[in-house]
C-alpha positions in Angstrom: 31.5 -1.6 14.6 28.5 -3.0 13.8 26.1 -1.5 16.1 23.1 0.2 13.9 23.5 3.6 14.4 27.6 3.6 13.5 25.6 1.7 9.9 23.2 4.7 9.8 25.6 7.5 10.3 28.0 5.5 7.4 25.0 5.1 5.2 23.7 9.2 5.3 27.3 10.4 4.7 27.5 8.8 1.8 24.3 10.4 0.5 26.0 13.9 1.1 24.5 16.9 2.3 23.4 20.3 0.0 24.7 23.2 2.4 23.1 26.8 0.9 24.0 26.3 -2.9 27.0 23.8 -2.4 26.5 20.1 -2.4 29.3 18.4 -0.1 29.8 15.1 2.2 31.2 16.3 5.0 28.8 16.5 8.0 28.6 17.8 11.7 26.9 15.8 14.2 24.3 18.1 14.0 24.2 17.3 10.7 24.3 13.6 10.8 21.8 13.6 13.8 18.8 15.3 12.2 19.2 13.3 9.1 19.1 9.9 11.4 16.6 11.9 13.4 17.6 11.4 16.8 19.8 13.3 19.2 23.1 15.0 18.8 24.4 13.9 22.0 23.2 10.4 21.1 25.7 10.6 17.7 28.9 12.2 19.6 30.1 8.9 20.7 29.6 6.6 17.8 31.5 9.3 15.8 34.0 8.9 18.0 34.3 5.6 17.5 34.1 5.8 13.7 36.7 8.2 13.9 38.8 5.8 15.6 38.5 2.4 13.6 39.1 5.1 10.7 35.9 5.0 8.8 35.3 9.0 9.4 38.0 12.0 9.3 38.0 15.5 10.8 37.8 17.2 7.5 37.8 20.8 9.0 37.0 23.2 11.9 35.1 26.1 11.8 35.0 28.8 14.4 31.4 30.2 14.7 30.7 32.6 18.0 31.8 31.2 21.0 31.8 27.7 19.1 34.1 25.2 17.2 32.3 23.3 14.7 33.8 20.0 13.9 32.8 18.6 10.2 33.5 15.1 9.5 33.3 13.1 6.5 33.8 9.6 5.1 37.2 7.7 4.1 36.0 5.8 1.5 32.9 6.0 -0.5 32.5 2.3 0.1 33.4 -0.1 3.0 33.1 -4.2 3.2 32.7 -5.1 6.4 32.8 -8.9 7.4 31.1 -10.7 10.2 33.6 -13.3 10.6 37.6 -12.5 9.8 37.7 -15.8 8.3 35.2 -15.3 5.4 37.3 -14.6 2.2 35.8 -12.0 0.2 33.4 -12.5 -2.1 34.8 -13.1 -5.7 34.2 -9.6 -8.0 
C-alpha cells in the first residue's frame, strides 16, 4: 500500500476536482493521471489495488459513445496508515 503513486493518487483525490461549474471528488483515471501527470495506463492498476484494500469506491458509471467511464472517489477524507502493525496510534 505504500508504493508512491497509490500515496499520490490518495493525496489528489482529496484535493477534489472542479468539473465545468461543479466542484466534486470523484475522479476517473484520466482524471487522476493528468493531475499526477503521468500515464493513464500507468494509474489502472494502483486503482485497482486501492479499490481493493478499500481506500477508493466506484462511485458511478457513465456511458459516453462506445465508452464506459468509471469515476472513483475516496472512502474517507483521511486515512492513518502505519508502517509497523505493532505501533499504537499516536495519542489525539
Amino acid at each position: 500500500m505504500l508504493d508512491e503513486t497509490r500515496m499520490s493518487i490518495l493525496r489528489v483525490m482529496r484535493i477534489g476536482i472542479y468539473r465545468g461549474d461543479k466542484y466534486t471528488q470523484d475522479f476517473t483515471v484520466a482524471e487522476i493521471a493528468e493531475r499526477i501527470e503521468t500515464n493513464p495506463q500507468r494509474i489502472y492498476h494502483h486503482v485497482d489495488k486501492l479499490v481493493e484494500f478499500g481506500f477508493l469506491i466506484k462511485s458511478r458509471e457513465e456511458k459516453k459513445k462506445r465508452s464506459l467511464i468509471t469515476y472513483y472517489q475516496r472512502t474517507a477524507l483521511g486515512f492513518v496508515i502505519s508502517y509497523n502493525s505493532d505501533d499504537p496510534l499516536p495519542q489525539l
